[in-house]
KEVOTOR-332115 format. One record per residue (C-alpha): residue number from 1; x, y, z. Coordinates in steps of 0.1 Angstrom, whole numbers, always signed. Example, Ala and Ser with C-alpha at 12.3 -4.5 7.8 and 13.67 -1.06 7.14 Angstrom:
2
atom n=1, east=+123, north=-45, up=+78
atom n=2, east=+137, north=-11, up=+71
//
This chain:
276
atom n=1, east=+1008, north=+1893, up=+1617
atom n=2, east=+973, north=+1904, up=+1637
atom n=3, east=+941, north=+1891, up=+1638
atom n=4, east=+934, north=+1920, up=+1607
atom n=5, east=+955, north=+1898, up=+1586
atom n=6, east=+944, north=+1869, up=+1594
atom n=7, east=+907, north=+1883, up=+1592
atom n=8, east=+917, north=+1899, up=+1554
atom n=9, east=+929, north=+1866, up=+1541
atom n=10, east=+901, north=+1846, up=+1550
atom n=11, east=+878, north=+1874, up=+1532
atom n=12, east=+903, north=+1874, up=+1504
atom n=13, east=+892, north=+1841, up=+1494
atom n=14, east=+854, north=+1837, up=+1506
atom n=15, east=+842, north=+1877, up=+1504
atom n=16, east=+830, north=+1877, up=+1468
atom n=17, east=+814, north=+1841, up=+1479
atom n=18, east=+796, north=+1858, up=+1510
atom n=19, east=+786, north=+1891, up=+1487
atom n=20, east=+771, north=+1862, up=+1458
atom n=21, east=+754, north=+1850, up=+1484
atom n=22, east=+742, north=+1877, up=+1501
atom n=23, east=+731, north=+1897, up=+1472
atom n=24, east=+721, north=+1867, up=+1448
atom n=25, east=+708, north=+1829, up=+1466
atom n=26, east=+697, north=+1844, up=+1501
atom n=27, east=+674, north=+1865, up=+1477
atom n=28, east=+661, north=+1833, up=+1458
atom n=29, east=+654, north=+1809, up=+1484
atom n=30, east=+636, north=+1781, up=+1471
atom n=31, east=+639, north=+1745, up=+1482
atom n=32, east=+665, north=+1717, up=+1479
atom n=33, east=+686, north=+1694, up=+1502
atom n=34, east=+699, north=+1679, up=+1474
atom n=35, east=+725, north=+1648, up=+1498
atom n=36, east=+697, north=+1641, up=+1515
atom n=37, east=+666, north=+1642, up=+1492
atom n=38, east=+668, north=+1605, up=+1497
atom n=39, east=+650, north=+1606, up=+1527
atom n=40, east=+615, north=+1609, up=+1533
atom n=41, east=+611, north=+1630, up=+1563
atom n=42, east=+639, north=+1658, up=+1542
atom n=43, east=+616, north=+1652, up=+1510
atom n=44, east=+583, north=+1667, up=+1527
atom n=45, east=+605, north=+1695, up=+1542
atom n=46, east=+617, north=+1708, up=+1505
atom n=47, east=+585, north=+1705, up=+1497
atom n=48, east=+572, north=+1731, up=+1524
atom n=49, east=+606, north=+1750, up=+1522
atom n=50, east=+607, north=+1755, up=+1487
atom n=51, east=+564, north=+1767, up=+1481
atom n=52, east=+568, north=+1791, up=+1516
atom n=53, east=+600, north=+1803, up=+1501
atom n=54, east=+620, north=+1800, up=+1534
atom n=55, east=+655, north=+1816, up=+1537
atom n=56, east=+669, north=+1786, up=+1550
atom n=57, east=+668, north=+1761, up=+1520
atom n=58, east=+693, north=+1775, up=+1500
atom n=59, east=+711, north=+1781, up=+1530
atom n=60, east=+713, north=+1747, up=+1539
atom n=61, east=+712, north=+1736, up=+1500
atom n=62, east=+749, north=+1755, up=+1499
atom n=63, east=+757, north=+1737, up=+1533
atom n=64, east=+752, north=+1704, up=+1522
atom n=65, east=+768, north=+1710, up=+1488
atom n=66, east=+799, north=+1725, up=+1508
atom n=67, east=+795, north=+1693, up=+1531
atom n=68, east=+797, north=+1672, up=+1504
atom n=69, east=+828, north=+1683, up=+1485
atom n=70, east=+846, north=+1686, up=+1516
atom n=71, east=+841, north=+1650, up=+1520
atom n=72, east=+853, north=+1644, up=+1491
atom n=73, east=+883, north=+1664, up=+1496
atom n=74, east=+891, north=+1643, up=+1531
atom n=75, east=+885, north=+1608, up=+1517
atom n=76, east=+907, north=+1614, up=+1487
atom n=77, east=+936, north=+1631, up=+1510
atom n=78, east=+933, north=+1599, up=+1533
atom n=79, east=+938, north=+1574, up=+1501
atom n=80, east=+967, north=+1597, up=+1490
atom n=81, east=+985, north=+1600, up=+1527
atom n=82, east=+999, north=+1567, up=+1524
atom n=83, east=+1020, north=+1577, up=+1494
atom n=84, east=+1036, north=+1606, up=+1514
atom n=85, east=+1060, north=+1626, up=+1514
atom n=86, east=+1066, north=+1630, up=+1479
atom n=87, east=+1101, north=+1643, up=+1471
atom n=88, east=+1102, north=+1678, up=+1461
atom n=89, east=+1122, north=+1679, up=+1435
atom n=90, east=+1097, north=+1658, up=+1414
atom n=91, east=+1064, north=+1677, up=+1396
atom n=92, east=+1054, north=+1640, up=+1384
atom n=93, east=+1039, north=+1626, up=+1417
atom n=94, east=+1021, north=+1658, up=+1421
atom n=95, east=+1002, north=+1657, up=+1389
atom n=96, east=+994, north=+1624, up=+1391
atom n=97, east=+977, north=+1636, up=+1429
atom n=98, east=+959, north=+1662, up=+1408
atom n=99, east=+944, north=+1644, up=+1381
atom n=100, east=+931, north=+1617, up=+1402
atom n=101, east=+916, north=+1645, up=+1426
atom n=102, east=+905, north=+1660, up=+1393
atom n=103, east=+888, north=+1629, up=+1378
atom n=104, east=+874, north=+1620, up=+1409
atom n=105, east=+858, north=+1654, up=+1416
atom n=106, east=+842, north=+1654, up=+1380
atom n=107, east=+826, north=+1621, up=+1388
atom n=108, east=+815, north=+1634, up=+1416
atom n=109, east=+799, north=+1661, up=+1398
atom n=110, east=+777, north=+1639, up=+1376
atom n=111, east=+769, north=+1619, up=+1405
atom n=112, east=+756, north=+1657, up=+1420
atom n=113, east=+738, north=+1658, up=+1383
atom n=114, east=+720, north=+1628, up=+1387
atom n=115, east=+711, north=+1639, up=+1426
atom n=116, east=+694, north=+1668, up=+1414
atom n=117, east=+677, north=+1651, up=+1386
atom n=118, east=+658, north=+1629, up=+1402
atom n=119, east=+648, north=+1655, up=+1433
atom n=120, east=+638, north=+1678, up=+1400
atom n=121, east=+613, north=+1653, up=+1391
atom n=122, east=+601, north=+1649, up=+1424
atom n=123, east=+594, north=+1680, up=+1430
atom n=124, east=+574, north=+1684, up=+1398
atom n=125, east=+556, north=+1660, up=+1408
atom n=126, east=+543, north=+1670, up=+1437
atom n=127, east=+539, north=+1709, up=+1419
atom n=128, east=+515, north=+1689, up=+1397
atom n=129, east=+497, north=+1674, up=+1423
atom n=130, east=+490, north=+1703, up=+1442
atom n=131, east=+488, north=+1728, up=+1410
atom n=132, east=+523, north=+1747, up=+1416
atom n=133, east=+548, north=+1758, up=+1389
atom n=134, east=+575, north=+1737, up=+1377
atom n=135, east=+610, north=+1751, up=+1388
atom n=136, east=+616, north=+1779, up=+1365
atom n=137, east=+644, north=+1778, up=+1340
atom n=138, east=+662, north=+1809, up=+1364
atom n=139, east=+653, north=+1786, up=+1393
atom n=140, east=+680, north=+1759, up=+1379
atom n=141, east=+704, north=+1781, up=+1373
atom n=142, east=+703, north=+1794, up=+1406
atom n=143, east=+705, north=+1759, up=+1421
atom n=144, east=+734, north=+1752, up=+1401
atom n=145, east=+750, north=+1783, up=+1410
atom n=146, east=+743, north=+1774, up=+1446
atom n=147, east=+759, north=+1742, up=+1442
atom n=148, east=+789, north=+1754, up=+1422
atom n=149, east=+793, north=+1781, up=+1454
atom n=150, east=+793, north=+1750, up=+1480
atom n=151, east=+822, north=+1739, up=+1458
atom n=152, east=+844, north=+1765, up=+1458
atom n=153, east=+833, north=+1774, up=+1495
atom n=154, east=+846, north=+1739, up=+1502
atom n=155, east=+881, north=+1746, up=+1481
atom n=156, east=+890, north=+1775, up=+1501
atom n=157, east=+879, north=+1762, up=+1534
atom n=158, east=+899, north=+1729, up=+1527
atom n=159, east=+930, north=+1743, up=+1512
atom n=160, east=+935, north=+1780, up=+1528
atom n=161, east=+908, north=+1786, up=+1557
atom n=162, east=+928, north=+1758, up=+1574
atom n=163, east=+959, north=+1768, up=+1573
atom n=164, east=+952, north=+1801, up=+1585
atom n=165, east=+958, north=+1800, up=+1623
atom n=166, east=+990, north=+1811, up=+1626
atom n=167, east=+984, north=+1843, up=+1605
atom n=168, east=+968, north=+1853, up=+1636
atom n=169, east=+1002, north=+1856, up=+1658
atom n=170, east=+1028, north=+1877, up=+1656
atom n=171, east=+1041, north=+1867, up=+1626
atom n=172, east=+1040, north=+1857, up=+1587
atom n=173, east=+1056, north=+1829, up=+1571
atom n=174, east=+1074, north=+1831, up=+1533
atom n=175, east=+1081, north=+1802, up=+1512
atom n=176, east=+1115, north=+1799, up=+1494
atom n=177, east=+1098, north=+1801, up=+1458
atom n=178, east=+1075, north=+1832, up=+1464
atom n=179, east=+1094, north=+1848, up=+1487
atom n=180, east=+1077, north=+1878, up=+1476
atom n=181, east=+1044, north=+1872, up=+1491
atom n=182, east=+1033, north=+1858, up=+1524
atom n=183, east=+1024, north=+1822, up=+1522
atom n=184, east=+988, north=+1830, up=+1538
atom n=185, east=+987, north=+1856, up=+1513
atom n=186, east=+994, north=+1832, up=+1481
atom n=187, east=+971, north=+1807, up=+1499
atom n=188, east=+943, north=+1833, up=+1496
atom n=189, east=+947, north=+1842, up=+1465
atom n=190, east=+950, north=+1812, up=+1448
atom n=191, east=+917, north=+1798, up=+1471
atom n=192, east=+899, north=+1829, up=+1456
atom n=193, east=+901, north=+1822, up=+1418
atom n=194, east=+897, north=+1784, up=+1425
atom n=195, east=+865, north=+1797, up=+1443
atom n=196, east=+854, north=+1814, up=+1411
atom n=197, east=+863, north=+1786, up=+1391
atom n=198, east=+842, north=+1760, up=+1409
atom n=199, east=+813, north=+1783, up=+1418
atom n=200, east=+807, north=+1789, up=+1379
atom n=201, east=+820, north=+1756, up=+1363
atom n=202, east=+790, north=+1743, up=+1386
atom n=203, east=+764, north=+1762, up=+1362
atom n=204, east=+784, north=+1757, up=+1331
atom n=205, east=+784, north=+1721, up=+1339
atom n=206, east=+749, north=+1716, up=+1344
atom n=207, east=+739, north=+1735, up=+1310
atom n=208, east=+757, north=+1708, up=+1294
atom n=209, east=+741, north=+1680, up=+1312
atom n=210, east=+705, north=+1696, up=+1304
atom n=211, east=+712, north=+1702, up=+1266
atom n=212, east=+734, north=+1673, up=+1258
atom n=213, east=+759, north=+1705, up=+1248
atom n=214, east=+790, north=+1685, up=+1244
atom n=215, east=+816, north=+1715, up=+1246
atom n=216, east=+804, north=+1724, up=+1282
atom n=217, east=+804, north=+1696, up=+1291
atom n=218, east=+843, north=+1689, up=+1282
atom n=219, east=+852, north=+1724, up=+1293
atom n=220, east=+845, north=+1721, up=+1327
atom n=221, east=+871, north=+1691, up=+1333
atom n=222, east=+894, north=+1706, up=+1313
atom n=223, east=+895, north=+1742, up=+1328
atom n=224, east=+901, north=+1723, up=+1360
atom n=225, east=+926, north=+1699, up=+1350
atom n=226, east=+943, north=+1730, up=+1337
atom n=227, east=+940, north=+1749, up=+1368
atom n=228, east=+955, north=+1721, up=+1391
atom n=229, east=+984, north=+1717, up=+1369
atom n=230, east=+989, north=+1756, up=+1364
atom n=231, east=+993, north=+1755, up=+1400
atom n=232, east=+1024, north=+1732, up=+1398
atom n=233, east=+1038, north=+1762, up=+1385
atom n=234, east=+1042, north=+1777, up=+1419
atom n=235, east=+1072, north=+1750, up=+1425
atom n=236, east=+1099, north=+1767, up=+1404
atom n=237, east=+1115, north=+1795, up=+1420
atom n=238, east=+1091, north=+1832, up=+1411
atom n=239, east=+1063, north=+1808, up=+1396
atom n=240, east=+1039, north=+1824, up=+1413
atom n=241, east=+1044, north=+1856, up=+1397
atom n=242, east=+1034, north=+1835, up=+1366
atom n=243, east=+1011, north=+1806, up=+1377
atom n=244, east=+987, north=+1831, up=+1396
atom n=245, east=+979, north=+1855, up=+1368
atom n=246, east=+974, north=+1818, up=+1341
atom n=247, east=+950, north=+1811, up=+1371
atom n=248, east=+931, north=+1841, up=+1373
atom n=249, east=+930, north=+1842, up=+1332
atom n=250, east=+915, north=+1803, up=+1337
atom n=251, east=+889, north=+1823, up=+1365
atom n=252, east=+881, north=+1848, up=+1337
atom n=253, east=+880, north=+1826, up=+1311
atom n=254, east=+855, north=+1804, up=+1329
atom n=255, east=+836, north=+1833, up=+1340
atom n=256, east=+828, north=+1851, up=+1303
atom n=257, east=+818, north=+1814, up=+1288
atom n=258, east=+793, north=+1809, up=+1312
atom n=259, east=+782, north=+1849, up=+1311
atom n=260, east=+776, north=+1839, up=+1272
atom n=261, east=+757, north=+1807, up=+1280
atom n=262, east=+736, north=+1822, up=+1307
atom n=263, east=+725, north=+1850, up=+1282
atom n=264, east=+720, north=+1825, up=+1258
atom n=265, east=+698, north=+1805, up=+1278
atom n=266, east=+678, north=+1834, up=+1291
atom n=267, east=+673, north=+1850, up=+1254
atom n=268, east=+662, north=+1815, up=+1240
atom n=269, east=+638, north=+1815, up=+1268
atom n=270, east=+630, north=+1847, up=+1264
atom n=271, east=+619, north=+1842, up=+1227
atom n=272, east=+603, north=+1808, up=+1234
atom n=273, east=+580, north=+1829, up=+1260
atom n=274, east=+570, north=+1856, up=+1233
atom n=275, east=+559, north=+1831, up=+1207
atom n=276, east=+540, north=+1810, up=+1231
//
């Protein structure tokens, strides 16, 4: 293949994630470092980042987020390589690899919760003390949405940005059970609805930490436990002509219920506002 190719599959997966945040976060910049909110010298710089509205906090908020998940993504591919190679004519191994990665990445998730929590308050303290708003209720959203996007940025980086170098030589490589697609291709497309998936499971997921609402809360684990075993689908000769178009229903699926939750929320708030 060219350096086109390889260029198109890497926008494949992360060009709706550069156009979300183009047109979307770098538009609402407003604080939050959330890793490293521990610190004190990172805690006065949301402070000034997020009440001078600086371009750079959500920026970096998304970086971190990515940085994090990444992280995650290495130690639990370190903790798995001593179990390698599994034999490939077994699914078994390779769903067990998935719902550990699955469990442990939903832990993770709370743990980002609780993170954000207790920054949240911080912050509304010191809004209090110097007479600034609270974070709006489209302000959380938006930082969930952020996080949810370092997520899925993380996904694709981890599991097709890196194995795109040799799409830019001379040729393509094929895989005996989707011979119909290039490999780089399939990587790509599978990266982007994975990206979609994470991005708004993220926002989803938070909802459901905020209002105690117990079916988001159990929908997010479970669209991704579903998506990483849909994936195992790929193994049997053609599966991908099935497994990817499950995937991007899962994508769609995930998409709508948290289009419905968002309007929700913003209605409800809406509605609070005019009676108050």
């Amino acid at each position: 293949m060219t350096v086109a190719a390889g260029i198109g599959y890497a926008l494949i997966a992360l060009g709706p994630s550069l156009s979300l945040f183009v047109s979307v976060i770098s538009k609402k910049p407003f604080l939050i470092l959330t890793l490293l909110s521990r610190f004190s010298f990172y805690y006065s710089t949301f402070q000034t980042l997020y009440y001078n509205h600086s371009y750079n906090s959500h920026f970096m908020y998304i970086y971190c987020s990515t940085l994090l998940w990444l992280i995650s993504l290495i130690l639990l591919s370190a903790i798995w390589r001593g179990f390698l190679p599994f034999s490939i004519s077994l699914c078994w191994p390779y769903a067990i690899l998935i719902l550990t990665s699955v469990a442990f990445q939903e832990a993770l998730r709370l743990f980002f919760w609780k993170l954000y929590l207790r920054l949240e308050d911080m912050l509304n303290a010191f809004a209090d003390r110097v007479a600034k708003p609270h974070l709006f209720f489209t302000d959380k959203m938006l930082i969930a949405l952020a996080g949810g996007l370092g997520h899925g940025v993380a996904h694709a980086v981890f599991f097709c940005i890196s194995l795109l170098t040799p799409a830019f030589g001379p040729a393509t490589y094929f895989t005996d059970r989707c011979s119909q697609v290039p490999f780089f291709l399939l990587s790509a497309i599978i990266a982007l609805a994975f990206v979609t998936i994470h991005t708004f499971s993220m926002v989803i997921a938070f909802n459901g930490y905020a209002e105690g609402n117990k079916v988001d809360q159990y929908f997010v684990p479970v669209v991704h436990i579903v998506a990483g075993m849909v994936t195992l689908i790929n193994w049997a000769p053609g599966g991908c002509t099935v497994g990817i178009p499950i995937l991007y229903l899962i994508a769609i699926l995930t998409l709508t219920h948290c289009g419905r939750m968002v309007w929700r929320r913003l209605t409800e708030n809406r509605i609070r506002a005019d009676h108050s």
